[in-house]
C-alpha positions in Angstrom: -12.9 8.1 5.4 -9.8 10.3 3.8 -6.7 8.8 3.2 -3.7 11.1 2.3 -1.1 9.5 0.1 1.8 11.8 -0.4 3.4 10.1 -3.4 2.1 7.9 -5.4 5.1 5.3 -5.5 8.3 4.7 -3.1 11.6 3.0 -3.1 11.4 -0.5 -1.2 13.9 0.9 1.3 11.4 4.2 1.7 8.5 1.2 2.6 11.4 -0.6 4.9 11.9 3.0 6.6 7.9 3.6 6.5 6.9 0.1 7.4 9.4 -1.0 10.1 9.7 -4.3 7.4 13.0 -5.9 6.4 13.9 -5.3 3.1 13.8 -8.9 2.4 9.8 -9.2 3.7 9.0 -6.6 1.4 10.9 -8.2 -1.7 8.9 -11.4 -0.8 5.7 -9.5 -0.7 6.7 -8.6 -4.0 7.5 -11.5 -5.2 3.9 -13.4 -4.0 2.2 -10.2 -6.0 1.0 -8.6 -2.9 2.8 -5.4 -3.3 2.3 -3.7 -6.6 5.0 -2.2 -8.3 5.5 0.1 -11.4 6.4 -1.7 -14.4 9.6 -1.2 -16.1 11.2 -1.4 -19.1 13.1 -4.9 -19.7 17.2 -4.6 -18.7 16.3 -1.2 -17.0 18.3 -0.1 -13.9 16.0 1.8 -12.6 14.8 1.7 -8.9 12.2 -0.7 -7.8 8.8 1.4 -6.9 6.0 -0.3 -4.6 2.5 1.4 -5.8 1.3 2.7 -2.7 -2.3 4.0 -3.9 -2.6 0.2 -4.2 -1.8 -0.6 -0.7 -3.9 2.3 0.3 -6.9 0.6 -1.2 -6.3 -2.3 -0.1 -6.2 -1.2 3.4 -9.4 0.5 3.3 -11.2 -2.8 2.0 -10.1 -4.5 4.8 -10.9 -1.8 7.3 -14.8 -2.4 5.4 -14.7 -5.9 6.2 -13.6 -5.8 9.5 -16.2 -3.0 10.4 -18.5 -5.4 8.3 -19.3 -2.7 5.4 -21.8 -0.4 7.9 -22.4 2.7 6.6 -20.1 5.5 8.7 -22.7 7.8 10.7 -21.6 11.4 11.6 -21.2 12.4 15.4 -24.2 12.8 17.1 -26.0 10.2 14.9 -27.3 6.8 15.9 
């Protein structure tokens, strides 16, 4: 399996455009810890930014477990 990530961390309203989500489900995603984000220093203004290597890996575990970890064969394979 190759997953392509073209940047490393987004905006929460580049995941709302991405992910079809309401900005509010992904601030609550936040909030429960399920969506990483980069820390930042304390009273900074800076943009909120969702770590999307982590969502990345975390999609490919559950892809394993729903396949239940079997070993990918190549085309023609049995």
């Amino acid at each position: 399996m190759q997953i392509n990530i073209d940047t490393p961390y987004v905006t929460i309203s580049e995941l709302v455009r991405r992910s079809g989500q309401s900005n509010s489900a992904i601030r609550n995603e936040i909030e429960l810890g399920h969506f990483l984000t980069r820390p930042k220093q304390p009273g900074s203004k800076s943009a909120v930014l969702v770590n999307m290597v982590h969502l990345a890996i975390e999609a490919a575990e559950q892809a394993e477990r729903v396949r239940g970890g079997k070993p990918k064969t190549k085309a023609g394979e049995a």
